[in-house]
N, C-alpha and C positions, 0 to 999 in steps of 0.2 A: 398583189396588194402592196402598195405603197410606202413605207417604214417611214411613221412622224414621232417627230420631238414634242412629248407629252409631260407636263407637270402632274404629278398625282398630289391633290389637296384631301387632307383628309389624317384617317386616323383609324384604329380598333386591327382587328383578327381581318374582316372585310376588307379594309383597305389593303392590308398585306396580301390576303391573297389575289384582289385584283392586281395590284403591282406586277405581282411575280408571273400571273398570265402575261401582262401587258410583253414582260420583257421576253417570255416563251416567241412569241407572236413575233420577236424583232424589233420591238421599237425601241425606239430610244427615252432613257427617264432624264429628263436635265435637271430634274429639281424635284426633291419630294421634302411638301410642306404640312407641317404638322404640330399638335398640340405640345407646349412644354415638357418634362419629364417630371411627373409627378413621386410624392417621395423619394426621390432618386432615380427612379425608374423610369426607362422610356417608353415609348410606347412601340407595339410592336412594328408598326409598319418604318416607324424609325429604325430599331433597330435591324430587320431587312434588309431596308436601303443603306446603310452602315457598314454591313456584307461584303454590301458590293461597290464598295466606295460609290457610290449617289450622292450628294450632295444633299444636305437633309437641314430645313430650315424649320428652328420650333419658334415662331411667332408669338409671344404670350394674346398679340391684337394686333389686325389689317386695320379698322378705322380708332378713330381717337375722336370723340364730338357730334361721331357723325362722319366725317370727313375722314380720305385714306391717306393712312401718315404717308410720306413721300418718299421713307427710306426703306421702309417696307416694301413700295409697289416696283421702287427702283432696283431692289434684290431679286423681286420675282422676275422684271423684263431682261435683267442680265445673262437669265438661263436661256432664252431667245426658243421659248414654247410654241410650237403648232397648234397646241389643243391643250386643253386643262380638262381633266377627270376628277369628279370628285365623287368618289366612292360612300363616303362616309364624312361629313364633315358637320360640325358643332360649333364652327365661328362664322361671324360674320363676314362675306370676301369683296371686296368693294369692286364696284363695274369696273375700275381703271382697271383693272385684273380681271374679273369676268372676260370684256369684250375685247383685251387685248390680242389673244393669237390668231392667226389665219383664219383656223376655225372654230373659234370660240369654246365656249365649255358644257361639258354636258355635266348632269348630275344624276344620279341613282336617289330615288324614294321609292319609300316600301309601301307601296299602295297605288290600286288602280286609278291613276288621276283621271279627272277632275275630283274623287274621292280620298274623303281624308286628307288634304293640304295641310303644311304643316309637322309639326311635330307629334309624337305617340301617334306614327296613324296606324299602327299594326295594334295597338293598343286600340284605339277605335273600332281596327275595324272587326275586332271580336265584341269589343263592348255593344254595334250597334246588330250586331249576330250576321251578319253580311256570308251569304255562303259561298262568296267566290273571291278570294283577296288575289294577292301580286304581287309585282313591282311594276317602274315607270323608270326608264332612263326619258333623258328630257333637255332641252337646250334652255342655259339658264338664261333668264331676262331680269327684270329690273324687281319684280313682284312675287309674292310667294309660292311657291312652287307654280308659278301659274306659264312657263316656258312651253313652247312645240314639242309634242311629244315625238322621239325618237323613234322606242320601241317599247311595248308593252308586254309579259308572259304574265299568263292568270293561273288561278293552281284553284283547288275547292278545299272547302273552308271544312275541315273535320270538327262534328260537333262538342269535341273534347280539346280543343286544339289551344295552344296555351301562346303566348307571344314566343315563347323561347321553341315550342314543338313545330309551331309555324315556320319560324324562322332558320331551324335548323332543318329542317325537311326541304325545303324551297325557295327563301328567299333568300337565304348565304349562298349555297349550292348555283341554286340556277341564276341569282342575281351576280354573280360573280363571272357566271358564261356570259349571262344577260351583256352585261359593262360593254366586258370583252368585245362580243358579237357587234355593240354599238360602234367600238371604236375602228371594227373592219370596216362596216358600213362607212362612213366617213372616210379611211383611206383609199377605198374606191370611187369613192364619189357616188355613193348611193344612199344615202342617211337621207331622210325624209325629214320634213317637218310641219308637222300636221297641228292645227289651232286646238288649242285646248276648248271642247264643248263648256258653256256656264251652265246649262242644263246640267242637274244633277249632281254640280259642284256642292260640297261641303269643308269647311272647316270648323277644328277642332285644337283648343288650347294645348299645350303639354299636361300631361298627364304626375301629376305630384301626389303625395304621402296626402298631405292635408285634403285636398276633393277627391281620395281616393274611401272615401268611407261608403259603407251599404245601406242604402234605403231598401227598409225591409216591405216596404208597401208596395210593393210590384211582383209580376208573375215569377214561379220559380224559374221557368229560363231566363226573361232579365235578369234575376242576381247571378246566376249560372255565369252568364256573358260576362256579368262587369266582375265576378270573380276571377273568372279566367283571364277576361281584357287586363286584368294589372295585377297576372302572375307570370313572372316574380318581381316585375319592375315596374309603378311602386309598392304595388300590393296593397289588397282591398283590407280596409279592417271596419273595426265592429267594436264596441264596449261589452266586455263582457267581464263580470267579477270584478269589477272595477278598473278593469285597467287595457289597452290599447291591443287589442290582437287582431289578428294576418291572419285571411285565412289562404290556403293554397288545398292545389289539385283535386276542381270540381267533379263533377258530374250529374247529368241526371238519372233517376232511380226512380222506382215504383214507390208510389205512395206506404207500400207494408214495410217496406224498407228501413224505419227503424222501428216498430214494433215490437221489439225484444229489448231497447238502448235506454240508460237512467237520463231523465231528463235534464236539461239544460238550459236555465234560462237566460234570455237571450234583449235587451231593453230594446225598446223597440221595435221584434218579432211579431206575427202574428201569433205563434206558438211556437210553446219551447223547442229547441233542439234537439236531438234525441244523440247519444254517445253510444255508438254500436260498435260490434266485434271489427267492420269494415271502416268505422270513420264518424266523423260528425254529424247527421242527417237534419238537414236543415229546410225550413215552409216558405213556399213565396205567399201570399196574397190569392192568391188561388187553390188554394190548398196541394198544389201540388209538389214534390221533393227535388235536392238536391241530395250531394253527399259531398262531402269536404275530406281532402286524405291526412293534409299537416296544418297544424297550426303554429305559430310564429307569435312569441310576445316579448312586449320592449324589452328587454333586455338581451335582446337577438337568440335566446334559444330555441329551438324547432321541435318540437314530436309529432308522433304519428297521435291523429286527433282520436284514435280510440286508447289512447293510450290519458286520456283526460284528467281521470279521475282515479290514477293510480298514485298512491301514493310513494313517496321516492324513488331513489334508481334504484336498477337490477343491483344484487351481488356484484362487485368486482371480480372478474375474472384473473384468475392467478395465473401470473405467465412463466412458460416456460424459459431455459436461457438461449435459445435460439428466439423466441419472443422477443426477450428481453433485448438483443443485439438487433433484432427490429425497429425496437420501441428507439433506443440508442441513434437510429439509421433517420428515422422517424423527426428526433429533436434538431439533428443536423439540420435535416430538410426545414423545419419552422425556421430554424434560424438564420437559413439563410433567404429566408422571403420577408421574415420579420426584423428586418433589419436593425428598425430602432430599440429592438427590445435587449436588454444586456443577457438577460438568462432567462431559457425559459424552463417554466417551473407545470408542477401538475396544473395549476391550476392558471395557466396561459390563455386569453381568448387570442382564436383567431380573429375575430373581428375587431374587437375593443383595442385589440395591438396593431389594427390600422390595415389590415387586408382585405381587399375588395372584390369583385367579380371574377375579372381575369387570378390572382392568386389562388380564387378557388380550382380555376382551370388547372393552373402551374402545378398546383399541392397533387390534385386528381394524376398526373399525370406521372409525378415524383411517384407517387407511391407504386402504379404500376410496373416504373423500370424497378422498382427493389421488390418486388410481388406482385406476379402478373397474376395467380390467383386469385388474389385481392380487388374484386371485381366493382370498385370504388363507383360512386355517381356523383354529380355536383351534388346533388341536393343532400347527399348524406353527410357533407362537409357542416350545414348550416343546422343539423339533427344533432352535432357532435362536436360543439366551436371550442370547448377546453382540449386540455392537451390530453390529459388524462383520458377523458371520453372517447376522444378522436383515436388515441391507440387503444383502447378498450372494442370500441365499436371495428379496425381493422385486424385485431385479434377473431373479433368472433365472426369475421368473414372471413379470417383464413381455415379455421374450424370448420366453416361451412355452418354455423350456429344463427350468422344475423336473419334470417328469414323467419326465424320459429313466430317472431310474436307478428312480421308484417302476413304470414298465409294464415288465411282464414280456415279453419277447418271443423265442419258438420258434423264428428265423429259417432257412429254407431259404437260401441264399447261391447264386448262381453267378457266374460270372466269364463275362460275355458283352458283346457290344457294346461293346466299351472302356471295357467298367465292373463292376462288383461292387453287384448288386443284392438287397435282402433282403426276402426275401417271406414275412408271418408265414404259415398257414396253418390256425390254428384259430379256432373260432368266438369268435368277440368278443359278450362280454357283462358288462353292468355293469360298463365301464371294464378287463374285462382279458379275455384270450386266455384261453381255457380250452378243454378238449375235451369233444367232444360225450360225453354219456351213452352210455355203456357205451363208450367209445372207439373209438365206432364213425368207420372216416375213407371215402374213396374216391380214386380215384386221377384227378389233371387231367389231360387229354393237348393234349399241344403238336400243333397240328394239322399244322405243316411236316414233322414227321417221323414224327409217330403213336405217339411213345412217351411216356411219364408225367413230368411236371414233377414234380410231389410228389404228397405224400398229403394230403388235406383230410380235415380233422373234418365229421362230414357228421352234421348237426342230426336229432335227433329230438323227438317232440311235448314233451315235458318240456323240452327245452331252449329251445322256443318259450315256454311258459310262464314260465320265468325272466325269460327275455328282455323278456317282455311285463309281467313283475312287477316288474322294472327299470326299463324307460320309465315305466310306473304311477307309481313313486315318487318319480323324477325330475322328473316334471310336479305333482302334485300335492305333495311333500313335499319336494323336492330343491331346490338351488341356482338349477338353471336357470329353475325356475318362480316364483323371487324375483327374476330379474335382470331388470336394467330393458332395455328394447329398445334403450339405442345399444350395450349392453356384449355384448350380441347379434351385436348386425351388428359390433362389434372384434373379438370371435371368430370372425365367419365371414371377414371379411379377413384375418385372421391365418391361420387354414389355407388360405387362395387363396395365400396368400404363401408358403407350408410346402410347398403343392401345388408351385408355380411351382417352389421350389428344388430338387423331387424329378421335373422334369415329365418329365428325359430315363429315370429310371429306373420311373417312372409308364408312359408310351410304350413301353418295352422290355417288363415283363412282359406288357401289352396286346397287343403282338405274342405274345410267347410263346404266352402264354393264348388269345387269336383268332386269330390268325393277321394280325392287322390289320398295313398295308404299316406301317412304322415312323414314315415321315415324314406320312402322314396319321395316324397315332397321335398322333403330337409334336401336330401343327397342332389338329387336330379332336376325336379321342378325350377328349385331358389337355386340348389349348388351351381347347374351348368349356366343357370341366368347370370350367377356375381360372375364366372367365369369368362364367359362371352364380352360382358363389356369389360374387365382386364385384358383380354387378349385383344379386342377391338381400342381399346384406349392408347394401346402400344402402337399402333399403325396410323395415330392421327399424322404424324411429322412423319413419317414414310412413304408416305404418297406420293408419287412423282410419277413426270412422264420422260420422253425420249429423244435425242438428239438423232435424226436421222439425215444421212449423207445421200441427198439427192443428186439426181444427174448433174443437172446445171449449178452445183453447188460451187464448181470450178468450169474455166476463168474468169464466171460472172459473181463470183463472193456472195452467194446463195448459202445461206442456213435457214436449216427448218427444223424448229422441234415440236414437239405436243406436250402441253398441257393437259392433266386429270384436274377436273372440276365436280365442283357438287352441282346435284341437277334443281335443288329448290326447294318445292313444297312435295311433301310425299306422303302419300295414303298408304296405310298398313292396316290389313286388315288379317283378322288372324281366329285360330279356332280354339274349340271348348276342351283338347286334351291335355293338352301341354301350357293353359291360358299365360301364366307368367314367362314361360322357357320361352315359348315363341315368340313372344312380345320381345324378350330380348335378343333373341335371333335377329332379328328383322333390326329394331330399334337401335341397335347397338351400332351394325356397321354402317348402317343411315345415317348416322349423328357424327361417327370416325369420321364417318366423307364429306361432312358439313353442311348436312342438309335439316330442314326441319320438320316435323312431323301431326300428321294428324291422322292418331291411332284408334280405330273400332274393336272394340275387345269381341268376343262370342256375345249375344246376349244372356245367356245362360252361365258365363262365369264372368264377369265386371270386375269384380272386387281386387285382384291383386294388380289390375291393370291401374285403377286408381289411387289404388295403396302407391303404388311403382310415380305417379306421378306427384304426390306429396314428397316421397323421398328425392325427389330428383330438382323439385321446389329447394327443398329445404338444404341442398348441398350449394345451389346459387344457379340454376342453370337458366339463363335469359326466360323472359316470360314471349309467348309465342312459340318458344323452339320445341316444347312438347306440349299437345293436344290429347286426351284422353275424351271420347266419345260411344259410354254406354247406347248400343241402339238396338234396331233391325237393318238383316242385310238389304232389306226390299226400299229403306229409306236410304240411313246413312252409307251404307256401301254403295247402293246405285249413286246417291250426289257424288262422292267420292271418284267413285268410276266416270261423271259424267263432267265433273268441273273441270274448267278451263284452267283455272289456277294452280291445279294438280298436275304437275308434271310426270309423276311415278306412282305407279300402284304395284306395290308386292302383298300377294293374297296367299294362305293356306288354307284348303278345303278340300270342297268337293270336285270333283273333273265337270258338271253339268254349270254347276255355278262361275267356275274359273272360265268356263266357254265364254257365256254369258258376260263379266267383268272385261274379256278378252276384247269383245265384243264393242262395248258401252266404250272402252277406252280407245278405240282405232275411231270411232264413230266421231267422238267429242271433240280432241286436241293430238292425236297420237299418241299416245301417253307411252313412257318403256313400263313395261310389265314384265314381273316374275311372278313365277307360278308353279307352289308346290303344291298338285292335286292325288290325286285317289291311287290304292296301288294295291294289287295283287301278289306280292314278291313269294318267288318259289325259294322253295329251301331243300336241298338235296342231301338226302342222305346216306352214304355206301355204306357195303356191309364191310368193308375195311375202316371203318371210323373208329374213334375212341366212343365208344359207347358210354359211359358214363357221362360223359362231355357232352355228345349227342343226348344225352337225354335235356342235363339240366340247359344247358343253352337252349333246346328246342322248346321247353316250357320256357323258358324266356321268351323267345321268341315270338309268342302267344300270346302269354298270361301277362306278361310285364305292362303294369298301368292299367290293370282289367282289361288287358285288348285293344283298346284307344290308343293306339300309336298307330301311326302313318307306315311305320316301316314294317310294323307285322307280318311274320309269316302266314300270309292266307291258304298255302297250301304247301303241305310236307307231302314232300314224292322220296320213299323209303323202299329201299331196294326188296323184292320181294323176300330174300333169305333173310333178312332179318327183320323183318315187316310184322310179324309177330310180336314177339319178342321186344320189338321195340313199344309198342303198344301195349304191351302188360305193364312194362316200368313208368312210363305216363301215367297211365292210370293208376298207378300204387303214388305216384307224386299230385297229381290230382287229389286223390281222397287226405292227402296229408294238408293240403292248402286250409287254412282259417279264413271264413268267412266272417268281416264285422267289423264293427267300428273302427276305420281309415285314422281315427287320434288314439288306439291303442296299438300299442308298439308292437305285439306279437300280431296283429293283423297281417294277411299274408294279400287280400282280395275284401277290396272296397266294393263302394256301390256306381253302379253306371253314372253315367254324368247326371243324368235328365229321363224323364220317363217316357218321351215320345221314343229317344233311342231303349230303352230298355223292350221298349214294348217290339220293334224294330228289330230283335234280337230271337222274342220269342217268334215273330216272323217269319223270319229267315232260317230257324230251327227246325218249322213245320214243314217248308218248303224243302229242307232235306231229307226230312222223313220222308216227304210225298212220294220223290224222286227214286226213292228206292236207296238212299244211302243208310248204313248203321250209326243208328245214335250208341254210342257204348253209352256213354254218361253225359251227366246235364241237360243241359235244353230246355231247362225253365226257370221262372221266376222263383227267387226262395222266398218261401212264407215268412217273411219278417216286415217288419214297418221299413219304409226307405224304399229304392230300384235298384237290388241287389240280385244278381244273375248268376246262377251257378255255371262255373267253368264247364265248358261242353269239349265234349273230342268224337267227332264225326271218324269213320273209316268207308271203306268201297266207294269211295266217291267216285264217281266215272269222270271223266271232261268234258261230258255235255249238260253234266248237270249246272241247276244254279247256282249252289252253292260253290262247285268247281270254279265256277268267274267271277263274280262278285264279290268284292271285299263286305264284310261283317262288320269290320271296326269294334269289335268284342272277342269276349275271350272263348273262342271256339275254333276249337284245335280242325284241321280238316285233311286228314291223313289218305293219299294215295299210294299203289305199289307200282313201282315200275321192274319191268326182266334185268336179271343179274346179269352185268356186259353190257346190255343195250345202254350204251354213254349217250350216243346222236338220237335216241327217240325219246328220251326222259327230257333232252336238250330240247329239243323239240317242242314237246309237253309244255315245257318249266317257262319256254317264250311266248306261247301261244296265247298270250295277253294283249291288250290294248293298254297294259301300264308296265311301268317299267322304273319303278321307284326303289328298290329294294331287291336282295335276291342273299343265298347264302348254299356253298357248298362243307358240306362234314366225309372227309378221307385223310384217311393217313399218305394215301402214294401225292406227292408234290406235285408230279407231272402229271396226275388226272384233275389235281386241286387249277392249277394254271391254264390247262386245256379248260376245264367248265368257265371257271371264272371271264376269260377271254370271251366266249360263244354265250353267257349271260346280259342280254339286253336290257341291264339296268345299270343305276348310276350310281350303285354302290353294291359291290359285291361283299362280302363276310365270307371267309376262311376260316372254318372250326371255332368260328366266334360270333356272336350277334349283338346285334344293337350296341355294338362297338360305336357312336359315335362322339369324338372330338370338339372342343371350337376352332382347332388348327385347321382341319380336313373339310373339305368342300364337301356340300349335302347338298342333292337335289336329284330330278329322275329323268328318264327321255322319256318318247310316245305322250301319250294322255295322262301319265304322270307327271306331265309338266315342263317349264324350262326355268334357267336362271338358277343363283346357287345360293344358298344360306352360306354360315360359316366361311372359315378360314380367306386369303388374301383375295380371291374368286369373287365373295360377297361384295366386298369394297366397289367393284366395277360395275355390279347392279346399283349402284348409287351413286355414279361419276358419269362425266361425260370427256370425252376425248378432242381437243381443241387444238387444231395442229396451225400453226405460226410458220411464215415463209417470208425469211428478211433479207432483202437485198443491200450489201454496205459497199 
C-alpha cells in the first residue's frame, strides 16, 4: 500500500480517532483542519494533532457570500494534499478544495445512502423505524451528499436503539475502520465509484428542539421512534404541567404495563399517562404502550420518570472524611472544566456554567481515575447537574446505594424468624425482575409444612434467549467487559459485604425454601457463600499467564507467551441442597474470570438464587453480567446446553442427567463443561481409630444437611472388632437427634427438600429390607405435617446389594464390616464404585492413614476428619463422579481459556 499526503477536515471524538488510524497505517497528515476552540477549548482532534506537531488550521469559515475566501483555500493548497478525508465535518468546504488533490475527497455519513441525505440522518433513520441503518463513505461532488459511493457497512437497527446506542455500537467503532479501509482502497488503486441510485433517495432537514415535539395522534411505535429518533440530541418534548419536558429512554411494553401507575395527564394524548414503579407508560393512537425511563424539564434537570410525583429529594447523605476529601477531589475537577466560574459553590450547575456534551465525557472519566468503583454513566451526569447532587449521587455509588430506587422489585414479604424478609420472585434478566413469558409462574413449597411460599415466574425457552442475549452483550459490548480486574474483585467484595449484612435473612428463606436447619444455613449455606466470593474477589488481578522460552526463540528473536481469558457467556446450572452455596461456588469464580452468567437455580428451591441476584443489583454490578432463571431442567437446562451463545456449562447433579448436558453440549457448539455428579464415597473405619471422633464425624458424615450433601458417606466399611460397638454409639447419637422445625435453633434434623425425594427415601429403605439388610432404626416417614424422614442406619449390607451402590442422597447410615488386617480387600470394596467424588479414612497409625488415602479413587480424601471442605481447596471427583473443580485457584481455569502469542522482533 502506497503512503498519501492526506488533510483530515473535520472535527469531534470521530475525527480524532480516524486521524490517529490514518497515521497507524503510515500516511502522511499535512494539515489537519478544524473548528475554532470554543470557550477556550479545542477541539479534540486539534488537540491530537497538536501532539504530534500537525499543523492544525481552525478556520472560523471556507466561503464568505458564497464564494471561497482565497486565503483560506491558499493555506489549504500549501499543505500539497493527495486526498482530503473528512470524517466529521459541520462547515461548509468549497469545491476549490474539494476537487483539488490527486485524489480528491471522500466523506464519511451516517446513513445507508441514497437514504437520509443530509443532516440528523441517524436521527431519521430511527425516527422513520428503518431496521437496517449504517454508514457511507462516498466521493464528494458538488450536491448533497449525493457523490459515488466508495464503501458501504450495514449493521440492523435494534428495536430500542437510541442515536447515541447506534452510534456507539457501530457507527463510531466500525465507521472509523470503515474511513480507514476507504483510504487503503484508494492507495491501491482499488476505491470504486459507483452512482448514487435516485430510487429510494430521501432527504431530511436537520433535526432541532423546536420540530422536535410529539404528535400524540399516531401509533405507539411511531412515538417510540420519534422518541428514540432525538434521544438525546434534540430530544423529543411534550407539554405537560405546563411547561416543556424531554422525554428519554423508550420502549415498548404490553398494554397492562401501567395498570398499577397514578395517572398523568398529558395535552394532547389519547389517554393519560400512567407513572409506574418502571417509568412513564405512555398511548399511541392505537391503544397500544410505550414506557418512558427519564424525563428532562427546562431547566435542565433529569429524573428517573417514576420518580414523577414524588415530592422533594431524598435525605442528604452524610459524608464520611474520606468522602469528604472526595467531594474536595471532586470540586477540583468542576473547576477546572468550569473554567469561567470563579468558585464553585453547592449549588453549581454543570450546565448553566457552560458545560456541554464532551465535558460530560471529560467529568465521567475524571471521576473514574479518583474512584474506579464509582461506576459513573453520562446520563447520570444530566440526573445530577448541581454540585451538591452530583457528589451526593457519587457518594451513594460508592456505598453501592444508587440502584435501590432505579431496581424494581415484586417483593413477597413475610414476618418470620424475628424478622421481615423480602423475597423477589421473578426471573431476573438484564439488571431487572421481570416475568417469564406468557406469565407463566409455579408454585415453591416450604418442605416443613408442604404448603406454597409463593408463586415463581417459571422460565421458558424465549426467556433463556434474552437472558443469554444480555450476558452476550454484557461481555462483549457492556461495561463489565471494559472493566479492569481490580474494580472486579471491589465488586465482588462489595456484594460479600451486602451478602454478610442480609446473611440472617439469606439463612431464613434457605430454610424456608429447603428445609435447611437454620443455624447450619447461617454457618454453611450463606457463611461459605460470602466466603467463596471474598476469596474469589482476591484472584480477580492475579490472573496471569506465562512467558515460555521456545526453541526458535534464539537467533530468531522469538517470544511466546499465553494469555488466561474469560471464555464469555456461561450457563450454571445447579442443585436443590446447597441452592445458595452452589450458586456461589460456581458464580463466584465465573465472574473472578470475567465471564458473565446465566444461572438455573433447582426448581424446587429459586428463592435465594433470586434474592442473590437483587443483592448483586443493588451493590452496581453491570446489567446483563448476571441472569437468574427460575425453570425446568427438560426447558431451561436443555436451551442452556443447546445454545450457541453459551460457551460454558458447569452443572451439579445427578450422573444420568450430567451424561445427557454432556451430551447436548458436544452436539451444539462444543461447549467446556464441568461436572460435579452423583457419588458413593467410602469411609473407612480401623479398630485403632479415635473412637469418639469416629463416631461424631461419622454422624456427620451422614446426617449433615439431612443426607443431601454430595459428599456423604454412602457407605461405612468398620473393621469387624469394632463393628459392634461402633454401632451401639450411633445409635445412642441417633435417638438423641431433634426432629423439627429447621427456624428453631435446637433443631438438629430438618425436613427433606421436596416430597418426590422424600418419598424416594422411603423407597430405597424397602429395597434394603427386601435385600436382606438390617434396618436397626428409621426407614420411614415421621408422622408430622411437612417431608420429614427419620434418620435410618442400615448394617449387614452385603456388596451386591442396592443399597451397597446407589447413593440415597438422605440420611441413612449404611454400615458394612470388613476382616481385621485385610487393608487390600476393604480397598478393594471401598473402590468398587462407578463414583469417585468423596472418600475418608479414621486410624490413628499415619502410615496406614497415607497408604489408604493414596489407593482411594476419589478426588477428595478426609483423614479422621469429614466434610472438611475449604474455598482455598479444590473440590471435585473422578469416574462418573464427574470432572472439573469448584473452589480454590483450580476453579478460575474452568472459566478461562489459554491464548498463547508467538512474536517475532
Amino acid at each position: 500500500m502506497s503512503k498519501m499526503k492526506i488533510a483530515v477536515i473535520g472535527q469531534s471524538l470521530f475525527g480524532q480517532e480516524v486521524y490517529k488510524e490514518l497515521r497507524k497505517e503510515g500516511h502522511i497528515i499535512v494539515g489537519v483542519f478544524t473548528i475554532p476552540d470554543k470557550d477556550g477549548k479545542a477541539d479534540p482532534l486539534a488537540t491530537e494533532a497538536k501532539k504530534d506537531n500537525v499543523p492544525v488550521f481552525k478556520f472560523s469559515r471556507w466561503r464568505l457570500k458564497g464564494k471561497a475566501i482565497p486565503e483560506v483555500v491558499d493555506q489549504y493548497k500549501a499543505t500539497g494534499a493527495e486526498l482530503n478525508v473528512l470524517p466529521f465535518c459541520s462547515q461548509f468546504i468549497p469545491m476549490e478544495v474539494i476537487n483539488h488533490p490527486q485524489h480528491g475527497s471522500i466523506i464519511y455519513h451516517p446513513s445507508l445512502l441514497p437514504r437520509h441525505r443530509g443532516a440528523s440522518a441517524i436521527n431519521w433513520t430511527l425516527i422513520h423505524g428503518d431496521k437496517k441503518g449504517g454508514f457511507t463513505l462516498f466521493w464528494a461532488d458538488d450536491g448533497l451528499d449525493t457523490g459515488p459511493i466508495l464503501l458501504q457497512k450495514e449493521c440492523d437497527v435494534e428495536p430500542d436503539d437510541t442515536v447515541n446506542t447506534i452510534y456507539k455500537r457501530f457507527l463510531f467503532p466500525e465507521g472509523v475502520k470503515g474511513t480507514v479501509e476507504a483510504v487503503r482502497l484508494i492507495a491501491d488503486g482499488k476505491a470504486p465509484k459507483i452512482t448514487q441510485p435516485e430510487e429510494g433517495a430521501t432527504y431530511e432537514g436537520i433535526q432541532k428542539k423546536d420540530n422536535a415535539k410529539i404528535d400524540w395522534n399516531q401509533p405507539a411505535e411511531a412515538i417510540h421512534n420519534w422518541i428514540r429518533g432525538n434521544d438525546k440530541v434534540p430530544g423529543a418534548w411534550a407539554e405537560v404541567d405546563g411547561q416543556k419536558v424531554t422525554f428519554y429512554g423508550s420502549t415498548l411494553v404490553d398494554n397492562d404495563t401501567g395498570a398499577n401507575g397514578q395517572p398523568l395527564d398529558i395535552p394532547g394524548a389519547n389517554k393519560p399517562g400512567m407513572v409506574t414503579k418502571t417509568g412513564l407508560v405512555l398511548f399511541g393512537n392505537n391503544g397500544n404502550a410505550l414506557l418512558v425511563k427519564n424525563l428532562q424539564f427546562e431547566d435542565g434537570k433529569m429524573i428517573a420518570a417514576s420518580q414523577y410525583f414524588k415530592s422533594g429529594d431524598s435525605a442528604a447523605v452524610q459524608l464520611t472524611e474520606e468522602e469528604k476529601a472526595f467531594a474536595g477531589q471532586m470540586r477540583d475537577v468542576w473547576k477546572s472544566i468550569l473554567t469561567n466560574v470563579v468558585q464553585i459553590e453547592d449549588s453549581t450547575d454543570f450546565f448553566k456554567s457552560g458545560a456541554a456534551s464532551m465535558d460530560v465525557v471529560r467529568l465521567v472519566e475524571e471521576v473514574k481515575l479518583r474512584a474506579s468503583s464509582c461506576l459513573l454513566q453520562n446520563e447520570d451526569v444530566y440526573m445530577a447537574t448541581t454540585f451538591q447532587d452530583f457528589v451526593q449521587m457519587c457518594v451513594r455509588k460508592l456505598r453501592g446505594e444508587d440502584s435501590k430506587e432505579e431496581l424494581v422489585v415484586d417483593y413477597v414479604e413475610k414476618n418470620i424468624n424475628n424478622m421481615t424478609i423480602q423475597m423477589p420472585h421473578q426471573l431476573f434478566i438484564n439488571g431487572q425482575f421481570v416475568d417469564a413469558e406468557g406469565g407463566k409462574t409455579y408454585e415453591t413449597i416450604n418442605p416443613t409444612d408442604g404448603m406454597a411460599i409463593c408463586d415463581v415466574s417459571l422460565a421458558q425457552v424465549s426467556d433463556v434467549d434474552k437472558a443469554v442475549a444480555a450476558a452476550k452483550g454484557a461481555f462483549e459490548k457492556g461495561e463489565w467487559g471494559k472493566m479492569n480486574s481490580r474494580d472486579r474483585g471491589r465488586l465482588m467484595y462489595k456484594l460479600a459485604d451486602l451478602m454478610e449484612q442480609h446473611q440472617g435473612e439469606l439463612a431464613t428463606i434457605e430454610s424456608l425454601d429447603s428445609g435447611a436447619v437454620y443455624t447450619l444455613a447461617v454457618k454453611t449455606h450463606v457463611g461459605m457463600s460470602i466466603q467463596s466470593f471474598r476469596y474469589f474477589a482476591g484472584w480477580c488481578d492475579k490472573i496471569q499467564g506465562s512467558t515460555i522460552p521456545i526453541n526458535q526463540a534464539r537467533p530468531n528473536h522469538n517470544l511466546t507467551f499465553t494469555k488466561k481469558e474469560p471464555i464469555g457467556v456461561c450457563g450454571i446450572v445447579i442443585p436443590w441442597n446447597y441452592p445458595l452455596m452452589m450458586l456461589a461456588w460456581k458464580t463466584a469464580a465465573c465472574l473472578a474470570a470475567g465471564n458473565t452468567v446465566v444461572l438455573k437455580p433447582a426448581q424446587v428451591t429459586p428463592l435465594t438464587a433470586v434474592k442473590f441476584a437483587e443483592l448483586a443489583s443493588r451493590v452496581g454490578f453491570p446489567k446483563g453480567v448476571i441472569n437468574i432463571l427460575p425453570g425446568s431442567g427438560a426447558l431451561v437446562g436443555q436451551r442452556l446446553s443447546d445454545h450457541p451463545d453459551v460457551r460454558k456449562l458447569a452443572f451439579t447433579g445427578s450422573t444420568e442427567i450430567g451424561k445427557h448436558i454432556m451430551k447436548s453440549c458436544a452436539v451444539s457448539n462444543v461447549k467446556k463443561v464441568s461436572l460435579e455428579l452423583g457419588g458413593k464415597s467410602p469411609l473407612i473405619i480401623f479398630s485403632d481409630c479415635d473412637m469418639d471422633k469416629a463416631v461424631r464425624m461419622g454422624m456427620s458424615s451422614v446426617f449433615f444437611n439431612k443426607g443431601e450433601n454430595c459428599i456423604a458417606a454412602g457407605r461405612l466399611f468398620v473393621e469387624d472388632t469394632i463393628h459392634d460397638h461402633y454401632l451401639k454409639r450411633v445409635v445412642e447419637e441417633v435417638e438423641k437427634m431433634k426432629i423439627g422445625d429447621p427456624l428453631d435453633r435446637s433443631t438438629d434434623h430438618g425436613p427433606q427438600n421436596h416430597k418426590a425425594h422424600m418419598d424416594k427415601l422411603v423407597e430405597y429403605c424397602r429395597a434394603g429390607v427386601k435385600e436382606g439388610a438390617t434396618l436397626v432404626c428409621g426407614g420411614k416417614q415421621v408422622r408430622r405435617q411437612g417431608f420429614f424422614f427419620e434418620p435410618t442406619i442400615f448394617t449387614d449390607v452385603q456388596d451386591y446389594m442396592f443399597i451397597a451402590k446407589e447413593e440415597s442422597f438422605g440420611p441413612i447410615m449404611i454400615l458394612s464390616k470388613f476382616k481385621s488386617g485385610d487393608l487390600d480387600d476393604v480397598l478393594r470394596r471401598a473402590n468398587a464404585t462407578e463414583y469417585g467424588l468423596a472418600s475418608g479414612v479414621f486410624t490413628r497409625d499415619i502410615s496406614k492413614a497415607l497408604y489408604v488415602s493414596e489407593r482411594l479413587n476419589a478426588g477428595t480424601v478426609f483423614v479422621n476428619t469429614y466434610n472438611k471442605t475449604d474455598v482455598a481447596a479444590p473440590f471435585g471427583g473422578f469416574k462418573q463422579s464427574g470432572f472439573g473443580k469448584d473452589l480454590g485457584e483450580e476453579a478460575l481455569n474452568e472459566y478461562l481459556k489459554t491464548k498463547v502469542v508467538t512474536i517475532e522482533y
